[in-house]
C-alpha positions in Angstrom: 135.8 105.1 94.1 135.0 109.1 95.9 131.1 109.7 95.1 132.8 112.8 92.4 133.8 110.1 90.3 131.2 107.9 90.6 128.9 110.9 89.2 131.5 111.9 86.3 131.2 108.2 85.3 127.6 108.8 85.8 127.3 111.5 82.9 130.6 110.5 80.5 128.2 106.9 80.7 124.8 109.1 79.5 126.6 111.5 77.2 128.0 108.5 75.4 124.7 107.0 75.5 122.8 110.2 74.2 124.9 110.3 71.4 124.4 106.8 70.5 121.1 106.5 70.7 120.6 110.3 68.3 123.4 108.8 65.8 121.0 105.4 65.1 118.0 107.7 64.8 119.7 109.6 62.3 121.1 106.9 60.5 117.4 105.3 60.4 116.3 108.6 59.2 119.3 108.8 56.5 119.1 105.8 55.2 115.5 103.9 55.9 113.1 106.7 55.9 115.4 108.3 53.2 114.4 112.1 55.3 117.4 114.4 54.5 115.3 117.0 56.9 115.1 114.8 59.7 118.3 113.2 59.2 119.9 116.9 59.7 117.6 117.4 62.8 119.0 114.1 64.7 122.8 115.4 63.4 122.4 118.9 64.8 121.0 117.8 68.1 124.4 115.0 68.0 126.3 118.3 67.5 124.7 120.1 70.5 125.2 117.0 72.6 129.1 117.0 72.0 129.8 120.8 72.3 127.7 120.7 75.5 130.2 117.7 76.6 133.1 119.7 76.1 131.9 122.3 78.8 132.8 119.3 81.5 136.2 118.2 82.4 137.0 115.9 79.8 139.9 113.9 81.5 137.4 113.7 84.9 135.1 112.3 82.6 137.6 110.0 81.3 139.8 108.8 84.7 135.9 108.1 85.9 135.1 106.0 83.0 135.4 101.6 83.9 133.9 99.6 81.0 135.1 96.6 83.2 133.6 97.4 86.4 130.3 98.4 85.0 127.9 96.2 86.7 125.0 96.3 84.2 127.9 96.1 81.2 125.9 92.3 80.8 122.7 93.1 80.6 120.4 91.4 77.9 118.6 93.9 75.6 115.0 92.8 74.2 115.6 91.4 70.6 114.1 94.0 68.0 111.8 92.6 66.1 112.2 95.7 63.3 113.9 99.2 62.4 110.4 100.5 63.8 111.2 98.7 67.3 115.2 100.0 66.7 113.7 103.3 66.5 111.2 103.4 69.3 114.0 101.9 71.6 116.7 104.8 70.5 114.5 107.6 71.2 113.7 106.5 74.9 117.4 105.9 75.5 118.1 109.0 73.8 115.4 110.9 75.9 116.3 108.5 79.2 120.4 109.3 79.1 119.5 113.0 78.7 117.1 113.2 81.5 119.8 111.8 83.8 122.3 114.4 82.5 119.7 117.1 83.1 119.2 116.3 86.9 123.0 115.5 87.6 124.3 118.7 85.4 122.1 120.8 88.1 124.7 121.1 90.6 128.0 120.2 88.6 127.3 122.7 85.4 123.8 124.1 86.1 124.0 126.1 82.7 124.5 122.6 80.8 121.4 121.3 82.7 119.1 123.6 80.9 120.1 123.6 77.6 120.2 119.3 78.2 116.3 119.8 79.3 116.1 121.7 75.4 117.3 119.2 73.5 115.0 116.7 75.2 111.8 118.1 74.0 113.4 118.8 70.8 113.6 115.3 71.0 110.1 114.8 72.5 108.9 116.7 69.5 110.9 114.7 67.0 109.6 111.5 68.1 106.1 112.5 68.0 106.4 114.1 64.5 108.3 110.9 63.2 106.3 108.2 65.2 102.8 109.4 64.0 103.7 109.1 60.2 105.0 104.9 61.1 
């Protein structure tokens, strides 16, 4: 595999990643924390996320992507012991995937790096609004 592909794989892996990690905070939101406010916040930033995908070469994003050779595809995650714990992991993958798009966006779409770094302290700021009142 060319290094090109390797990094396409790199961010179709954290865009997917991103998106999972907003879409359980805004289902916690929605439906534990019962925050309609919130709920919209995680949504919008899930919105961003994808429209900011679109501005990369979907089908080079795709031809990169191998679920099956994915060396870390097996890798045990820590058992949760509660939706607080769910949470807390979600918003450092969430923050973690779109770090990773920030720095490899800087030479493949530099304009896509800089609105990534927004929508991580959006996030930043979410979490510490939301994490102070658990």
């Amino acid at each position: 595999m060319d290094e090109e592909k390797n990094v396409y794989r790199l961010i179709d892996a954290n865009f997917n990643r991103a998106a999972e990690g907003l879409r359980v905070c805004e289902d916690i939101s929605r439906f534990i924390l019962n925050n309609k406010e919130l709920s919209e916040d995680f949504k919008n930033l899930r919105h961003s996320l994808f429209l900011l995908k679109k501005s990369f070469p979907y089908q080079q994003l795709l031809q990169a992507r191998d679920v099956d050779a994915d060396v870390g595809r097996e890798t045990k995650e820590a058992l949760k012991r509660n939706w607080q714990e769910i949470l807390i992991a979600n918003f450092g993958r969430t923050k973690e995937a779109l770090r990773c798009l920030e720095e490899f966006s800087q030479f493949l779409n530099p304009l896509s790096s800089k609105q990534i770094q927004e929508i991580r302290f959006k996030i930043y700021k979410i979490e510490k609004k939301v994490l102070g009142k658990i």
